[in-house]
DRENMI-136028 format. One record per residue (C-alpha): residue in three letters; chain; y, z, x. Coordinates in steps of 0.5 Angstrom, whole numbers, always signed. Layout:
BEGIN
<atom><resn>Ala</resn><chain>A</chain><y>Y</y><z>Z</z><x>X</x></atom>
...
This chain:
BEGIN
<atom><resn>Unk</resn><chain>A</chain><y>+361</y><z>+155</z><x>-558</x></atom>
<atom><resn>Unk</resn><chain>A</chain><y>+361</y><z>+147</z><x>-557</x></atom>
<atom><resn>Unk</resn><chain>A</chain><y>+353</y><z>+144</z><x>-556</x></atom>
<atom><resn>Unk</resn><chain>A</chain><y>+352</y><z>+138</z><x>-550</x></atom>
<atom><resn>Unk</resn><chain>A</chain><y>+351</y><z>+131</z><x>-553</x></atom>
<atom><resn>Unk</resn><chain>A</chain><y>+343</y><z>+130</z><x>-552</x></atom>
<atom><resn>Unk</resn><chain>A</chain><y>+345</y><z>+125</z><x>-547</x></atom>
<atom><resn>Unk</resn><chain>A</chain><y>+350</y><z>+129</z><x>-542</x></atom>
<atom><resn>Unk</resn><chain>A</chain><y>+345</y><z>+135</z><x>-543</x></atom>
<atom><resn>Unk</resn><chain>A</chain><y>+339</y><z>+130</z><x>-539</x></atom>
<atom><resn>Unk</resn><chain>A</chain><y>+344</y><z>+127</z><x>-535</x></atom>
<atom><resn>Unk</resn><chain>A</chain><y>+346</y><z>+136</z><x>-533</x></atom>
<atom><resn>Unk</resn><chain>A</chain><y>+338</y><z>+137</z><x>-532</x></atom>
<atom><resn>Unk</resn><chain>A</chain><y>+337</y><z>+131</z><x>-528</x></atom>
<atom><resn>Unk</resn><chain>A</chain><y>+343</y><z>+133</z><x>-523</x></atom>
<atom><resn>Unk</resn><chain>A</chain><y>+340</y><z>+140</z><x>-523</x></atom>
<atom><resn>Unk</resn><chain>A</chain><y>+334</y><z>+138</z><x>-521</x></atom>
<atom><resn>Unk</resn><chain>A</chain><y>+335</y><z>+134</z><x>-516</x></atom>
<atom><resn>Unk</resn><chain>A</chain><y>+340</y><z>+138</z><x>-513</x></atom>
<atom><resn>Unk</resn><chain>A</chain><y>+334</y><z>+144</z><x>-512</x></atom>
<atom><resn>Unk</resn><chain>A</chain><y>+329</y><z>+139</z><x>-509</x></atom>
<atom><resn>Unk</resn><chain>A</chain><y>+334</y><z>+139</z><x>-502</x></atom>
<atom><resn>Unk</resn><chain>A</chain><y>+333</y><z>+146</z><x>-502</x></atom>
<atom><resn>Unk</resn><chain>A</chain><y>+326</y><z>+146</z><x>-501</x></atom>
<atom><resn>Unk</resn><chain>A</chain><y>+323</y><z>+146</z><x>-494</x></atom>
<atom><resn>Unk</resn><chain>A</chain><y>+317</y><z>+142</z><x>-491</x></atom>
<atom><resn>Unk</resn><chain>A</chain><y>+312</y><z>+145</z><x>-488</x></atom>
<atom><resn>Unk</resn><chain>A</chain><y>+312</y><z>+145</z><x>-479</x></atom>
<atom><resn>Unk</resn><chain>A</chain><y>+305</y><z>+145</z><x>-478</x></atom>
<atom><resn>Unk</resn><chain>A</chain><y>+302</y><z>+144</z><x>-471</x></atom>
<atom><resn>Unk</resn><chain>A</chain><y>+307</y><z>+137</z><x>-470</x></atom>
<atom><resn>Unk</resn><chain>A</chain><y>+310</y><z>+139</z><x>-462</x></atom>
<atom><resn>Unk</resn><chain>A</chain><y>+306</y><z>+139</z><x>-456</x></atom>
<atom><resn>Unk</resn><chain>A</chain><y>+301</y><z>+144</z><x>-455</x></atom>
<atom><resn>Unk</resn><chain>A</chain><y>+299</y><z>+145</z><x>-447</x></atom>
<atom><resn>Unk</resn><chain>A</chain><y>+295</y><z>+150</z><x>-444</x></atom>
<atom><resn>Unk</resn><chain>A</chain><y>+297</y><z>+147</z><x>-437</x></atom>
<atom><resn>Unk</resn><chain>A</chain><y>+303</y><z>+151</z><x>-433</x></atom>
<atom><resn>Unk</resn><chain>A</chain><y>+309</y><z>+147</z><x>-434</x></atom>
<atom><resn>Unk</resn><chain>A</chain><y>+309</y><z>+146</z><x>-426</x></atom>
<atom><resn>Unk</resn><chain>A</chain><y>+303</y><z>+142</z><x>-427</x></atom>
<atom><resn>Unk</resn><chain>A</chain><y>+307</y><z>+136</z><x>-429</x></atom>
<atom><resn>Unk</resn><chain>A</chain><y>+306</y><z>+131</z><x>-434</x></atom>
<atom><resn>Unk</resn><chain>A</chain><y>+303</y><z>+125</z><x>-430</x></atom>
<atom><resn>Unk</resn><chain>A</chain><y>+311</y><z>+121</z><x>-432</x></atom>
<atom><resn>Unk</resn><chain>A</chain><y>+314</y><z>+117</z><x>-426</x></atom>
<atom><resn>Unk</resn><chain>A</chain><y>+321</y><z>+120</z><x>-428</x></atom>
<atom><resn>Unk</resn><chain>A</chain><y>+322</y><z>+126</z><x>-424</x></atom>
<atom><resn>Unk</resn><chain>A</chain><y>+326</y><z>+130</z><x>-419</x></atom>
<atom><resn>Unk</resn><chain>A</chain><y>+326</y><z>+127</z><x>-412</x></atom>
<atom><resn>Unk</resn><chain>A</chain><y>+323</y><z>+133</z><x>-408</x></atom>
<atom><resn>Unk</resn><chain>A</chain><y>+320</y><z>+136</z><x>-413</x></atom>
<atom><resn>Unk</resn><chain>A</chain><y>+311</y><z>+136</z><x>-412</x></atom>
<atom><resn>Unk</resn><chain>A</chain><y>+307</y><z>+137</z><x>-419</x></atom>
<atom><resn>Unk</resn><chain>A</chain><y>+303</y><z>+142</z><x>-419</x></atom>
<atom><resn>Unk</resn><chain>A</chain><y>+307</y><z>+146</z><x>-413</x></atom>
<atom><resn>Unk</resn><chain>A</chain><y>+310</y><z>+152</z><x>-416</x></atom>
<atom><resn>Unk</resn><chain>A</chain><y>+315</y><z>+154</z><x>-410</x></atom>
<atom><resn>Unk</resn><chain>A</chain><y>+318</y><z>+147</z><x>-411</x></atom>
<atom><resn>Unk</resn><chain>A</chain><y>+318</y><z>+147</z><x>-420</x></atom>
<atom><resn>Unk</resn><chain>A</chain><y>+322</y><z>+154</z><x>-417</x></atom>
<atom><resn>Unk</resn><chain>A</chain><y>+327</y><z>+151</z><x>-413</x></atom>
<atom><resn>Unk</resn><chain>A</chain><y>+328</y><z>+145</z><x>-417</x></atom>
<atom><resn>Unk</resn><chain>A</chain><y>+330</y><z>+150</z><x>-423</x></atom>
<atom><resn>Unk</resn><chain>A</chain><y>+334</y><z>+154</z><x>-419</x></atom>
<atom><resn>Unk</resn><chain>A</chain><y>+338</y><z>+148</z><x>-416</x></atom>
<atom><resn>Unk</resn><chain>A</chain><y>+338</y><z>+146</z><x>-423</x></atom>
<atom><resn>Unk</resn><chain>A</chain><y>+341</y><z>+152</z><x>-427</x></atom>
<atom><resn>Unk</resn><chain>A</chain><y>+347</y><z>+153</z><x>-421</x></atom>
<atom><resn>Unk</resn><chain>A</chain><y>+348</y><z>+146</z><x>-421</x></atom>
<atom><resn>Unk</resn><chain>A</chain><y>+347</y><z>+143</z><x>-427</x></atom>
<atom><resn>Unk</resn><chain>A</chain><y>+348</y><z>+148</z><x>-432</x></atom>
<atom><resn>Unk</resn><chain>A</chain><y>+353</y><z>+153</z><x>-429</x></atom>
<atom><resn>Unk</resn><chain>A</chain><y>+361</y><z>+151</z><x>-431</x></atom>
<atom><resn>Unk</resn><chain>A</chain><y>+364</y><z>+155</z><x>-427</x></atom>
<atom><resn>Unk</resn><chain>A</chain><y>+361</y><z>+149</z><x>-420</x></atom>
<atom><resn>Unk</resn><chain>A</chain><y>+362</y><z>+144</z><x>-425</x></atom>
<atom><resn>Unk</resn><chain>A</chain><y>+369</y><z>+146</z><x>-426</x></atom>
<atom><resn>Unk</resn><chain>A</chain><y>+375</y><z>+143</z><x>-420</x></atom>
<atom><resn>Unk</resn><chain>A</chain><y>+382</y><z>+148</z><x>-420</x></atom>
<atom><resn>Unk</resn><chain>A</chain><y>+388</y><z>+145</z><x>-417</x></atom>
């Protein structure tokens, strides 16, 4: 069996390690937005929908409602010819 010069051994070691450090993972601690508020209690922001009341939950409703048929829904996004 051929034996690494020393030099080509470290150089390997080096690499190994460095390859297993992107395998670790960092701790997700507590880092998103915690609310205890109902979600159509708004956020205070200027950037809303028009038609759309904080704090009314028929409105937050009807707002997602016309969000997910228009929005997000393909087959009303798509024109066949």
């Amino acid at each position: 069996m051929k034996r690494l010069h020393p030099l080509a051994r470290t150089t390997l070691a080096v690499a190994a390690v460095a390859a297993l450090t992107a395998c670790g993972e960092k701790p997700q601690t507590g880092m998103g937005i915690r609310s205890d508020a109902a979600p159509y209690a708004g956020t205070g922001s200027n950037f809303t929908q028009p038609g759309w009341q904080a704090g009314d939950k028929a409105s937050w409703e009807a707002q997602l409602k016309a969000r997910q048929q228009y929005g997000q829904n393909e087959y009303t996004r798509t024109q066949t010819k």
